[in-house]
C-alpha positions in Angstrom: 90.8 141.9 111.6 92.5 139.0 109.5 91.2 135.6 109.4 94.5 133.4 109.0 93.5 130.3 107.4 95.4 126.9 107.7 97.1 125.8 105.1 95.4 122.4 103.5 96.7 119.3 105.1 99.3 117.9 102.9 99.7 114.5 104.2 95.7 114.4 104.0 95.9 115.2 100.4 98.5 112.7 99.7 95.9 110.1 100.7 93.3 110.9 99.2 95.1 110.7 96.4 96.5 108.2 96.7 94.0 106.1 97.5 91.5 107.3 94.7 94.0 106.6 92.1 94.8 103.2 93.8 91.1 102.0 93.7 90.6 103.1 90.6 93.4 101.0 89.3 92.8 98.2 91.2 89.3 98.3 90.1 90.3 98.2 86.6 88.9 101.8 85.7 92.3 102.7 85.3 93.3 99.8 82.8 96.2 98.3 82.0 98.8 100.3 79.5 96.7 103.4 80.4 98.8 106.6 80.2 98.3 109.3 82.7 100.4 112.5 84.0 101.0 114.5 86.6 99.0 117.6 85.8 95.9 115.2 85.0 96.3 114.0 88.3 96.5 117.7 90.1 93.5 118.7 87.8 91.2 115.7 88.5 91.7 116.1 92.2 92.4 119.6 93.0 96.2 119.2 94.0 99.3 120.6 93.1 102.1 118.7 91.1 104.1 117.7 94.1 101.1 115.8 96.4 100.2 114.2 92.8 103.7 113.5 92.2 104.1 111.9 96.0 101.1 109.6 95.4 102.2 108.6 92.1 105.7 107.7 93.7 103.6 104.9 96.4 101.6 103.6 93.3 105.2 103.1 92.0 106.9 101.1 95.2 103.9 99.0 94.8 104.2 98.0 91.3 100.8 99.8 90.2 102.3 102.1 88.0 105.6 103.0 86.1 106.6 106.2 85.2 108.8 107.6 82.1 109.9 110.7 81.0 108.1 111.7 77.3 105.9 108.7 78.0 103.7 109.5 81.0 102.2 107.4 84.1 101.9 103.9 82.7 99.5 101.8 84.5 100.7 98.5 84.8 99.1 94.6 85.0 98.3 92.8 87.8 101.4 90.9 87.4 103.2 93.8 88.7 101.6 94.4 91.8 102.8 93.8 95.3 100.0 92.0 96.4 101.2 91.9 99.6 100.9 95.7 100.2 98.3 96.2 102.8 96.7 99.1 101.0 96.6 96.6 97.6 94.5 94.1 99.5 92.4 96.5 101.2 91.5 97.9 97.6 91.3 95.0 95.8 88.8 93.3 98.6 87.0 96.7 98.0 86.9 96.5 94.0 84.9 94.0 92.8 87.5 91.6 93.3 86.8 90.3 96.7 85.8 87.0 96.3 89.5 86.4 94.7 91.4 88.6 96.8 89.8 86.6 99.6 90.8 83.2 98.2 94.0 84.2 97.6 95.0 85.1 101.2 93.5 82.2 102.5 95.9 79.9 99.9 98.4 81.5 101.3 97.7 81.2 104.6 97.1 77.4 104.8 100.8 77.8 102.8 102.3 79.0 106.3 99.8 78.4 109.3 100.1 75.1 109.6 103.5 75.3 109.8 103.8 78.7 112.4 101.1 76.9 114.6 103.5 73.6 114.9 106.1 75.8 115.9 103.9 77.2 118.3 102.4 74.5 119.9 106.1 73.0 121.1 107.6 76.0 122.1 104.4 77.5 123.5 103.8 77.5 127.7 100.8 75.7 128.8 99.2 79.6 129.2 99.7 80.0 125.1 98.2 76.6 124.3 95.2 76.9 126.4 94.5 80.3 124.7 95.2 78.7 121.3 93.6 75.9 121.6 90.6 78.0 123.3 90.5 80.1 119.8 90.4 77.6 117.5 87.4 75.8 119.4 85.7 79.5 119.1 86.6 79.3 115.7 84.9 76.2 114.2 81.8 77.2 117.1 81.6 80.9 115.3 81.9 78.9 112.2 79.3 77.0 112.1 76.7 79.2 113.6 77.7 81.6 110.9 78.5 84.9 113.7 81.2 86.7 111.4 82.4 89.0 113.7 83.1 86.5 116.3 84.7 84.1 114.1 87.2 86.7 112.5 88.1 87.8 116.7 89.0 84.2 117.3 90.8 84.1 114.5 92.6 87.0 115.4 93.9 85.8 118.4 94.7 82.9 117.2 97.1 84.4 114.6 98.5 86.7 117.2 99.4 84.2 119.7 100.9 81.1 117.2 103.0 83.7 115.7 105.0 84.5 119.3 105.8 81.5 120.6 106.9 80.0 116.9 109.9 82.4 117.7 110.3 84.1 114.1 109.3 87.4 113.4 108.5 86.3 109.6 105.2 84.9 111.2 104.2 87.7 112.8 100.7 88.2 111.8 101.2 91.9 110.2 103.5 90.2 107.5 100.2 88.3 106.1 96.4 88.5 107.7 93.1 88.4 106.1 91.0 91.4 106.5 89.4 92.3 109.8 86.6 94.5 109.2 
């Protein structure tokens, strides 16, 4: 009798690709003006050229590497990241850059909240602004008793219900949030 065996999971593969290489650049073990290829790739992570190339193609759209022919996979500098990428942030609050990936979504937060919540609070039924203003309250309670967990739920619903009635999709809170976990 034959045992038929599945054939690997591609898309898996692709991730775990991709998100090896992305950490490690993000991380800096990967530096800046590094030179990698394709077969490297397939050879360090036990895929073929395709999946590598695929992964090295999202590193691309996100500004994390550039690739030539004769030259290689060029890892390039911060500068050239989309920082907004959710899988950036997520890697960068993983590397040891936390503490500045942190501060930098909260700047740029306070650049637009203030604003999204004004909108929110006039156009907003009496429903929405007793929910709001019942998360913000939870907020600066969770706050200063230090409960994390509670503090980031409260803050998630707050984000989630300024960003409907301030009637614009561009503050919608999967454009820009801080980490939930």
């Amino acid at each position: 009798m034959c045992r038929v065996v599945p054939p690997p999971n591609v898309s898996a593969l692709h991730d775990n690709v991709l998100t090896a290489l992305g950490a490690e650049i993000v991380s800096g073990t990967l530096p800046s003006g590094g030179i990698i290829n394709l077969e490297g790739v397939g050879a360090q992570y036990g895929v073929s050229r395709s999946v590598a190339r695929e992964a090295v193609r999202v590193l691309e759209s996100m500004g994390l590497v550039a690739s030539r022919r004769r030259v290689g996979i060029t890892i390039q500098p911060q500068d050239r990241w989309n920082v907004f990428d959710p899988r950036v942030i997520r890697w960068r609050i993983e590397s040891g850059d936390r503490a500045a990936q942190l501060v930098s979504l909260s700047e740029l937060r306070l650049g637009f909240e203030p604003t999204a919540a004004a909108l929110a609070a006039r156009r907003a039924d009496p429903h929405q602004c007793r929910i709001m203003a019942a998360s913000v309250s939870d907020m600066v309670m969770h706050g200063r008793s230090g409960d994390l967990e509670a503090y980031l739920l409260a803050d998630k619903v707050f984000t989630e219900r300024y960003s409907r009635p301030a009637g614009t999709r561009c503050f919608a809170p999967s454009t820009v949030s801080s980490p939930r976990s």
